[in-house]
C-alpha positions in Angstrom: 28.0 199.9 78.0 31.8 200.0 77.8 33.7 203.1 79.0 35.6 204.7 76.3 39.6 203.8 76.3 41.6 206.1 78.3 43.2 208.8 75.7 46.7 208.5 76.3 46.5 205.3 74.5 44.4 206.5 71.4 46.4 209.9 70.3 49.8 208.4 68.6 47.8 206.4 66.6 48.9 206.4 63.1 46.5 207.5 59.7 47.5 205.0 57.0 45.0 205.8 54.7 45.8 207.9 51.8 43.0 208.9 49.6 43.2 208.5 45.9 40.1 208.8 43.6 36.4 208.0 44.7 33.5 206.9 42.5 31.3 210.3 42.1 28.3 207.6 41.8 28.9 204.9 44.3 31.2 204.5 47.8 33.8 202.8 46.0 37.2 204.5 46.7 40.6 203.8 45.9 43.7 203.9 48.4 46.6 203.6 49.8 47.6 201.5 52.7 51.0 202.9 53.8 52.8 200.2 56.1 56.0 199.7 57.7 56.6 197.2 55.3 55.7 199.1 52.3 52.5 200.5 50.6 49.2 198.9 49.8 47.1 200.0 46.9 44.0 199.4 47.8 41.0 198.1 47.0 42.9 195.1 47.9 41.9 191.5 48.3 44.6 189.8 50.8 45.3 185.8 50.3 45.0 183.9 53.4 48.2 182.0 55.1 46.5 180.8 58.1 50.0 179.3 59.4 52.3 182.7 57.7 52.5 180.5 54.7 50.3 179.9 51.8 49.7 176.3 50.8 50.4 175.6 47.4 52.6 179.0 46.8 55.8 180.1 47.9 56.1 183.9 49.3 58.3 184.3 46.2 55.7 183.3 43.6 53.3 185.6 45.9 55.8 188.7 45.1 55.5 188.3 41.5 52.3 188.0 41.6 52.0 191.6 43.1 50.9 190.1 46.1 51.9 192.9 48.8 49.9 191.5 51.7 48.6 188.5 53.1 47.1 186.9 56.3 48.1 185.1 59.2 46.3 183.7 62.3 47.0 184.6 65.4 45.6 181.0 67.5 47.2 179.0 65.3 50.5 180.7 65.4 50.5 181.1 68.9 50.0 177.5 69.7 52.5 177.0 66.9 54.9 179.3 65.9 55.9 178.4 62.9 43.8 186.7 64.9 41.9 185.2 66.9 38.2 185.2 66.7 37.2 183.8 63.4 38.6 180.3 65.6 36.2 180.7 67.7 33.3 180.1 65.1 35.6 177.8 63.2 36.6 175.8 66.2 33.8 176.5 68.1 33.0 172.7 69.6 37.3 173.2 70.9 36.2 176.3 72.9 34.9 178.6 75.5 34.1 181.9 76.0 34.3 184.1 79.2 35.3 188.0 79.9 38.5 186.3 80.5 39.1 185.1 76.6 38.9 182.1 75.2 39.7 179.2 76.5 40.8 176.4 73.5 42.0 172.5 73.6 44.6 172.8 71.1 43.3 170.5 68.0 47.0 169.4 67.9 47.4 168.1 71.4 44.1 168.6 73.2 46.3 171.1 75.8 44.1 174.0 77.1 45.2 177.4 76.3 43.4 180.8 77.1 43.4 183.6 74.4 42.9 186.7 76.4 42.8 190.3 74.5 46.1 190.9 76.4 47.6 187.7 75.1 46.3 188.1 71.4 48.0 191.3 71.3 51.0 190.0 72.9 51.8 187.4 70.3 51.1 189.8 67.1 53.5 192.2 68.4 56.0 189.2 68.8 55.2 188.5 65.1 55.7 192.0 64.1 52.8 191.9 61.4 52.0 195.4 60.2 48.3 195.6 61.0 46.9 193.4 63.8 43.1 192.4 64.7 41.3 193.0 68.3 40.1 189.7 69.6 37.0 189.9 69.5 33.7 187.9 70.8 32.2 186.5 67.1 29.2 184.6 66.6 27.8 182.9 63.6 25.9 185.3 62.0 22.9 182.9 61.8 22.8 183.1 66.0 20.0 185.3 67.0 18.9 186.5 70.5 20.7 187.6 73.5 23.9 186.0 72.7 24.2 188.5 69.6 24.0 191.7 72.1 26.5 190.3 74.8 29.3 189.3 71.7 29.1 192.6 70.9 29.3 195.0 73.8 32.3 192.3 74.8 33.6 192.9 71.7 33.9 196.5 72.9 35.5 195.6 76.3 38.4 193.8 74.3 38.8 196.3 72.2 39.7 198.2 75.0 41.8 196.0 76.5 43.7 195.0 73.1 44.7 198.8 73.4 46.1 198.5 76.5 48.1 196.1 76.1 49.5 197.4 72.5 52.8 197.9 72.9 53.9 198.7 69.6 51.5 201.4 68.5 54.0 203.2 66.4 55.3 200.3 64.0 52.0 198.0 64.3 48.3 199.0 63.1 45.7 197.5 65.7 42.4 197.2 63.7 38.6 197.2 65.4 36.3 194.9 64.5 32.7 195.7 64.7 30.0 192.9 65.8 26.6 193.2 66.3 25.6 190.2 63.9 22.5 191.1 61.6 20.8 193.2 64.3 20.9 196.7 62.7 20.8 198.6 66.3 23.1 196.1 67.5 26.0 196.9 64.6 24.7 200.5 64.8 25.3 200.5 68.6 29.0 198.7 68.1 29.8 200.9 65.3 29.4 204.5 67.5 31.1 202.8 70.4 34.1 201.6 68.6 34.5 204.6 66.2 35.2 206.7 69.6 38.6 204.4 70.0 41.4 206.6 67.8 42.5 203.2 66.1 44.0 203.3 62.7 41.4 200.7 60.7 38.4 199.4 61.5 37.5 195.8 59.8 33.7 194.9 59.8 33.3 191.4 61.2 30.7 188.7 62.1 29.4 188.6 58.4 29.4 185.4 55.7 29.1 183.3 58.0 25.5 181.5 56.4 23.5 184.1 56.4 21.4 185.6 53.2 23.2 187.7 50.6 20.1 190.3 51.3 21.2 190.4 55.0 24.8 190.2 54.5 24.8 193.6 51.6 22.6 195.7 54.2 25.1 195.0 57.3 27.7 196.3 55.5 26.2 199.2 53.7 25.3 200.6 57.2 28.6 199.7 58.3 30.3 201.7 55.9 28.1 204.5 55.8 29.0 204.9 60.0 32.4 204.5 59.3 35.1 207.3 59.2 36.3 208.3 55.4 40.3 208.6 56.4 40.3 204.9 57.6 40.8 202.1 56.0 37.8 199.6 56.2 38.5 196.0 55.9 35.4 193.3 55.0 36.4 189.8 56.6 36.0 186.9 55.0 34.6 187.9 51.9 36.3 187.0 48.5 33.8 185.5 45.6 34.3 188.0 42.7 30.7 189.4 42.9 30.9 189.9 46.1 34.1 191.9 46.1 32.9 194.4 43.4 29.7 194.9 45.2 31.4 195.4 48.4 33.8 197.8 46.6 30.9 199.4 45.5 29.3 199.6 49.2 32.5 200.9 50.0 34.7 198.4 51.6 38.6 198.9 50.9 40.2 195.4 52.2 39.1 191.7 51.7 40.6 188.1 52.6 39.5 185.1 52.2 40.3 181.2 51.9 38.3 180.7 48.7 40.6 181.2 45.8 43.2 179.0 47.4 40.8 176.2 48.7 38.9 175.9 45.6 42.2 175.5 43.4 43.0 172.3 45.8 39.4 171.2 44.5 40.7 171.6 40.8 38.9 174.7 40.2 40.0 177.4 38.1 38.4 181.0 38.6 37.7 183.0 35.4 35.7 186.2 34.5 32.6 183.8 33.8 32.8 182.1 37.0 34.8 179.0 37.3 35.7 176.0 35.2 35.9 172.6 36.7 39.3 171.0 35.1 38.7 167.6 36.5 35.6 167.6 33.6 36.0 165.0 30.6 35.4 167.9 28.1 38.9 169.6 29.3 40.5 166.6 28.4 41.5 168.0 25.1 41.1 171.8 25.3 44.9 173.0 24.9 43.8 176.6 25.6 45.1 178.2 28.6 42.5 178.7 31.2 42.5 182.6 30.6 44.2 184.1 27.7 43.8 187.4 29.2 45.4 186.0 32.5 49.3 187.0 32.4 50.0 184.2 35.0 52.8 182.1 34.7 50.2 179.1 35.0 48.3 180.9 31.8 51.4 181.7 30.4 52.8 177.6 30.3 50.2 175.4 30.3 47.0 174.3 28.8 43.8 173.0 30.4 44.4 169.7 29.1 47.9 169.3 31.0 46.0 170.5 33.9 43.4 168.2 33.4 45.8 165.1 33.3 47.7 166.3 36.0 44.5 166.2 38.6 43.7 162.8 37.0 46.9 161.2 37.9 46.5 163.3 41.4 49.9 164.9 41.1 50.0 168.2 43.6 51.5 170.3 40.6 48.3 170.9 39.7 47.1 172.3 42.9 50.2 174.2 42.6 49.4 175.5 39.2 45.5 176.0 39.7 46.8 178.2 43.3 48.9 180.4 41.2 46.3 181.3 38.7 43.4 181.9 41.3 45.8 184.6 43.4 46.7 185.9 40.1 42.8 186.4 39.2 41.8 188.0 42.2 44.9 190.8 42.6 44.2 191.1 38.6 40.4 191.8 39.4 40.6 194.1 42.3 43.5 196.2 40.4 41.1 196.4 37.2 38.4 197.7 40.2 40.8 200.0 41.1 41.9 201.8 37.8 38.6 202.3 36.8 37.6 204.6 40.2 41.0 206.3 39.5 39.9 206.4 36.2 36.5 207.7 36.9 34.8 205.0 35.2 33.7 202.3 38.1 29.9 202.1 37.0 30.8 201.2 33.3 33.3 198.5 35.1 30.6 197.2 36.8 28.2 196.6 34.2 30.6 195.0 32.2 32.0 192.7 34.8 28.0 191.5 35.5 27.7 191.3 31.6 30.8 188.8 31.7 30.0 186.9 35.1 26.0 186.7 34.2 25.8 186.7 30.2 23.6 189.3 30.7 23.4 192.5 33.6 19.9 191.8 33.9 20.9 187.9 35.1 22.8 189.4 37.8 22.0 187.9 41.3 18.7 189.9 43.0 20.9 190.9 45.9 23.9 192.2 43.9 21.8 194.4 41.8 20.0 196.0 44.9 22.7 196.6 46.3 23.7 198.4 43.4 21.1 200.2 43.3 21.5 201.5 46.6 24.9 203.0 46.1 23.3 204.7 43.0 24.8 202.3 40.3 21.6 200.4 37.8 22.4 197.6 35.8 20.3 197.9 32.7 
């Protein structure tokens, strides 16, 4: 078991988290993330620049957009500087792991580098982000057995240590992340530990990573039902519209994710119903913008069709274009989400947003409706 961290290092730290409305029914709350940099209404969904950039967007485009916070990565910047563990699922064949850190061959030279908590820590307070991740021992979430438990309680140790070494507690926000894979004594165990540590967010980690949707809803309900209420709680790597409203449902607060930015590059263009495929013959001639509702500047100027030609003749403005209107969908969903808990009408939201995704509520997705259900919210 991991010793708790040595108070001195735990009682400066910061609460960020401003209440603003919660769902009477469900968990969902909405926020505000007050930064260095500025505030954060939340529930938020946070773009991913894995290299502080966004491909396919400029940080301009990203401010009109409303965009107020994205991602960076913390291995990748380190090696070049143009947060750590996800790499080590990601780039797990490139990799070790000891109580040391991680020990990498840089996919850009093959040069060895270790990651240690210490050294994690040390390059986000060089980058001077505003909230900054533990590194932390993370496992697929389809690995069972004995691995699971030591990931965890070593994801306590470096939690530890990452406090330590902090050196900017008063102007950066060092998050948690529990582990404990789909063990429910395992996250249970992780989640009392780590909740002792006076950090200022916690983000709930080791999840969609393969497993099944009925597995991945019930980690994270018990996650947030053990987590405290005047903290901000941040679900990695989740950012399919279902799952966001579910989750803000469950009672998550932050999300970030590749997906709306990856997909684009694959000519797909999010909309309430799902997606829509541009690279389809039967786009060829649909001059209808791919949302009308969508205030986008994509939505606003061009047409399916032009989109459609422009993947054709592989030209990377439509990447460009498709990027623009996917960021645009998901900060236009999750600040829908958010004015109806403000607005004390979350439930009816819901409903309404399975009636558009699904044709029907009742064609909702098994898992999404039982977890529903458990946060007191029925789809029929």
């Amino acid at each position: 078991m991991a010793a708790a961290a040595n108070s001195t290092s735990l009682e400066s730290a910061p609460r960020i988290f401003r209440l603003v409305a919660e769902c009477s029914r469900s968990r969902a709350r909405a926020g505000e993330l007050r930064l260095p940099h500025g505030p954060v209404a939340t529930p938020v969904f946070m773009p991913v620049g894995t290299q502080a950039t966004m491909k396919g967007i400029t940080a301009e485009q990203l401010d009109a957009l409303g965009c107020r916070i994205c991602l960076g990565n913390t291995y990748h910047l380190g090696l070049r500087p143009d947060s750590g563990g996800f790499q080590m699922v990601s780039l797990v064949s490139l990799s070790e792991v000891t109580e040391e850190g991680v020990r990498f061959h840089s996919p850009y030279d093959g040069d060895e580098t270790l990651l240690s908590p210490e050294r994690s820590v040390e390059i986000q307070n060089a980058l001077g982000s505003d909230i900054i991740m533990q590194l932390d021992d993370v496992v697929s979430s389809t690995v069972t057995g004995p691995r699971v438990e030591e990931a965890m309680y070593r994801s306590i140790r470096w939690l530890d240590r990452c406090i330590a070494a902090h050196q900017r507690p008063d102007k950066q926000n060092l998050f948690a992340i529990i582990q404990g894979g789909l063990d429910a004594d395992l996250r249970a165990t992780c989640l009392e530990e780590m909740t002792k540590r006076d950090v200022p967010g916690f983000a709930i980690g080791g999840l969609s990573g393969g497993e099944s949707k009925g597995q991945f809803w019930r980690m994270v309900a018990l996650s947030t039902s053990r987590l405290p209420k005047d903290k901000p709680r941040y679900l990695m790597g989740v950012g399919y519209a279902t799952d966001l409203v579910v989750c803000v449902a469950l009672g998550c607060d932050m999300f970030d994710c590749v997906f709306p930015t990856r997909t684009a590059r694959f000519g797909s263009a999010l909309v309430p119903t799902g997606n829509l495929q541009l690279k389809k013959k039967h786009f060829q001639k649909d001059f209808r913008p791919i949302d009308p509702e969508c205030s986008c500047l994509t939505c606003q100027k061009h047409s399916r069709a032009f989109l459609h030609a422009l993947l054709h003749s592989n030209n990377t403005a439509a990447l460009h274009h498709l990027t623009v209107h996917n960021i645009a969908y998901q900060l236009q969903l999750m600040g829908a989400v958010r004015a109806s808990i403000v607005e004390k009408r979350f439930p009816d939201f819901v409903r309404d947003f399975m009636g558009t995704m699904y044709g029907d509520p009742t064609l909702c997705p098994n898992w999404a409706t039982e977890a529903l259900a458990s946060v007191g919210i029925t789809l029929s």
